[in-house]
C-alpha atoms as a printed R data frame, in Angstrom:
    type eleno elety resid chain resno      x       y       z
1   ATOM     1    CA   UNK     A     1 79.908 -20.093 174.230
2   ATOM     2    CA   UNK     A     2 79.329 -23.672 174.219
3   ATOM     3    CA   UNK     A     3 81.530 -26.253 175.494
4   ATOM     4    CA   UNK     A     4 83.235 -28.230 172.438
5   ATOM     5    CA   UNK     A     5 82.725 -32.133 172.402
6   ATOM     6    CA   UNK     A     6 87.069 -32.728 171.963
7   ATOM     7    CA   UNK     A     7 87.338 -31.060 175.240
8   ATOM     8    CA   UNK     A     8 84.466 -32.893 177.266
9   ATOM     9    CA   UNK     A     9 86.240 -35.929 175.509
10  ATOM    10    CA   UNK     A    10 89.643 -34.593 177.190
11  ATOM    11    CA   UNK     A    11 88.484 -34.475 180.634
12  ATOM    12    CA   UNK     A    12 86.573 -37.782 180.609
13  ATOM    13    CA   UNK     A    13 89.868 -39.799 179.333
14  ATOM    14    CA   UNK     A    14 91.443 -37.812 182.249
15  ATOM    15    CA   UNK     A    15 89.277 -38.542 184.748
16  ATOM    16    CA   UNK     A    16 88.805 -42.481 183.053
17  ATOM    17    CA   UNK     A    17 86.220 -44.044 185.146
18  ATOM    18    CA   UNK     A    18 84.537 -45.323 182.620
19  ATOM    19    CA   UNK     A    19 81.994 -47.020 184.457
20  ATOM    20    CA   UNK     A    20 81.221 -44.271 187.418
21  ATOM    21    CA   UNK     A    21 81.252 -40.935 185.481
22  ATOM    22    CA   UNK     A    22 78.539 -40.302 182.828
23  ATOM    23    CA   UNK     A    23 77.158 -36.668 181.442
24  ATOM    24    CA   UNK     A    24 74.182 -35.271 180.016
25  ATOM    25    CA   UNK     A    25 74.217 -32.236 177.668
26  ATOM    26    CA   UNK     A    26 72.557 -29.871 178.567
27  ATOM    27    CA   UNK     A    27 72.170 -26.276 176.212
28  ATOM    28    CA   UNK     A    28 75.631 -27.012 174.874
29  ATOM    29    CA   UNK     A    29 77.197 -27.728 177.942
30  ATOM    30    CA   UNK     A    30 77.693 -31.182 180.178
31  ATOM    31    CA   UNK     A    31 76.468 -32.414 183.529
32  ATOM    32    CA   UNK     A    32 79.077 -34.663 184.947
33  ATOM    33    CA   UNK     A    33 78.077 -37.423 187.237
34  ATOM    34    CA   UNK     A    34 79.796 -39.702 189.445
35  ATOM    35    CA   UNK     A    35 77.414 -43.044 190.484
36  ATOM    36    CA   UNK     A    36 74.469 -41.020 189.393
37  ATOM    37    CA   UNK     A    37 75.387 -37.967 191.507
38  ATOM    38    CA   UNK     A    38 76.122 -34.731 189.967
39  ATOM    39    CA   UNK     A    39 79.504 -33.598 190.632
40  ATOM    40    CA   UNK     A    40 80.445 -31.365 188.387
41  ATOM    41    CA   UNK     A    41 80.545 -29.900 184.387
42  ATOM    42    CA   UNK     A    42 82.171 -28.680 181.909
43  ATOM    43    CA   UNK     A    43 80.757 -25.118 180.885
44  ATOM    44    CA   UNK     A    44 82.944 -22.974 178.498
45  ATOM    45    CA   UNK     A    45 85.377 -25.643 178.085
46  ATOM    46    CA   UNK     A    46 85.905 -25.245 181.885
47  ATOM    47    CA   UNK     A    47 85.777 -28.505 184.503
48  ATOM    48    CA   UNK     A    48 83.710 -26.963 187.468
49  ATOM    49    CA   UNK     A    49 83.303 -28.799 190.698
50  ATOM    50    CA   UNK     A    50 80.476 -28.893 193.290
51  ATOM    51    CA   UNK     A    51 82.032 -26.347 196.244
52  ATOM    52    CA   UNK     A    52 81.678 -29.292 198.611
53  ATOM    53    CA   UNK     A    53 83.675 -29.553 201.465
54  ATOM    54    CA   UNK     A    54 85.702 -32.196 200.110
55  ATOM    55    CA   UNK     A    55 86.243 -30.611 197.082
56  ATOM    56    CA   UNK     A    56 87.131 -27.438 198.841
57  ATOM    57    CA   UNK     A    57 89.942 -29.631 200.799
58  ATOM    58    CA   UNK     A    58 91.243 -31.149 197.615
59  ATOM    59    CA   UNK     A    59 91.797 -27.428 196.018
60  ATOM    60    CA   UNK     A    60 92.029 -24.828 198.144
61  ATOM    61    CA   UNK     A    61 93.003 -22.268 196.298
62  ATOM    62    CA   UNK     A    62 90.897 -23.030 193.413
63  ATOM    63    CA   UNK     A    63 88.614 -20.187 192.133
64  ATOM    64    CA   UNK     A    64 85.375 -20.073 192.423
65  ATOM    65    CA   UNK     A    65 83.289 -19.251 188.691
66  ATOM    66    CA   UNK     A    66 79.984 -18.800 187.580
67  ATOM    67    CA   UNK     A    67 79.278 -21.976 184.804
68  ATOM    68    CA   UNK     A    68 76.753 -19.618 183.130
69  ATOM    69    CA   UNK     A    69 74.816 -16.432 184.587
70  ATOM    70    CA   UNK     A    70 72.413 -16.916 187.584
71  ATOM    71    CA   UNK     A    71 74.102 -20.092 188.395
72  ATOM    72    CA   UNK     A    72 75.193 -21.034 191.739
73  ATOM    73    CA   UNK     A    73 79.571 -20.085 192.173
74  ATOM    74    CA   UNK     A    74 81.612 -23.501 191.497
75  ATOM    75    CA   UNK     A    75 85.137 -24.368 191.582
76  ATOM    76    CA   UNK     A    76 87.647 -24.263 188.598
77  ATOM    77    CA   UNK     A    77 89.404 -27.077 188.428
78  ATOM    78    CA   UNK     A    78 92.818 -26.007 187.331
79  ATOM    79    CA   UNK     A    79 95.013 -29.100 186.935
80  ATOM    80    CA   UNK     A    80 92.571 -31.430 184.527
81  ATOM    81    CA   UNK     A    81 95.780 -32.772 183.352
82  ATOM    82    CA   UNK     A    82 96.445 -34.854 186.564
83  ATOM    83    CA   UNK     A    83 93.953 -37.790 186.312
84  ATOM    84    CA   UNK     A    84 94.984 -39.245 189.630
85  ATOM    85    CA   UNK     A    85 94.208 -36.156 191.595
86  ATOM    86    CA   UNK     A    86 90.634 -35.876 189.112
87  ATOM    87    CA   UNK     A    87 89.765 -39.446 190.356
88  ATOM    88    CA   UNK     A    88 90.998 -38.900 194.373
89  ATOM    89    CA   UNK     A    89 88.862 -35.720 194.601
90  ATOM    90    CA   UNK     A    90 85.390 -36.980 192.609
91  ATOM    91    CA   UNK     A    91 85.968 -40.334 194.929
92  ATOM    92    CA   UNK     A    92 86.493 -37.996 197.729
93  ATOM    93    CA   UNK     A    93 82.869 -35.822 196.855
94  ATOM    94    CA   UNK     A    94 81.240 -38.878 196.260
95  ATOM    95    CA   UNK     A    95 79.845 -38.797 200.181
96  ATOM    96    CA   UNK     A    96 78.989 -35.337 200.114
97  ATOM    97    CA   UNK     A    97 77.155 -35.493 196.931
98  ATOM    98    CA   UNK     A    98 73.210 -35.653 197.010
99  ATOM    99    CA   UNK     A    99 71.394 -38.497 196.239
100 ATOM   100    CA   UNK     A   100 69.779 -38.315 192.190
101 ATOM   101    CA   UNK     A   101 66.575 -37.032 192.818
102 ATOM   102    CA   UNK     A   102 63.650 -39.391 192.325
103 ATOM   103    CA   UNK     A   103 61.522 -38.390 188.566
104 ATOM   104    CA   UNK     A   104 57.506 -38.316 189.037
């Protein structure tokens, strides 16, 4: 099942940093990215995080899901209707995150 558009729409006015988080679609779902890193997505009209350890800190009891099959395990995000703590843990990832990789 592909993630709808409304709900992408949803988390981004949640999250609102308009100028630091960006997506891609990608096979009906969304690549979220903070300054150009990848932080997260939305996959089945689910917000997954990267299981970093900042992430981890920010929501420790926060399942970890599958965003599609084969995929490395992620975290569910479970309160996407608390923009302050959305913006606190991305800015919190942000160190943790790898550095975009470089195209040919």
């Amino acid at each position: 099942m592909a993630s709808s558009k409304e709900y992408l729409q949803y988390v981004l006015d949640q999250i609102n940093l308009p100028d630091d988080v960006t997506y891609r679609s990608m096979m009906g779902e969304y690549i979220l990215y903070y300054q150009g890193k990848i932080f997260g997505g939305v996959y089945d009209d689910r917000l997954l995080f990267k299981p970093v350890q900042a992430a981890k800190s920010c929501m420790p009891y926060a399942p970890m899901e599958l965003p599609y099959d084969g995929a490395k395990a992620m975290l569910l995000v479970q309160n996407i209707d608390d923009g302050d703590f959305l913006r606190e843990t991305i800015r919190a990832m942000a160190p943790e995150l790898p550095a975009p990789r470089k195209r040919k």
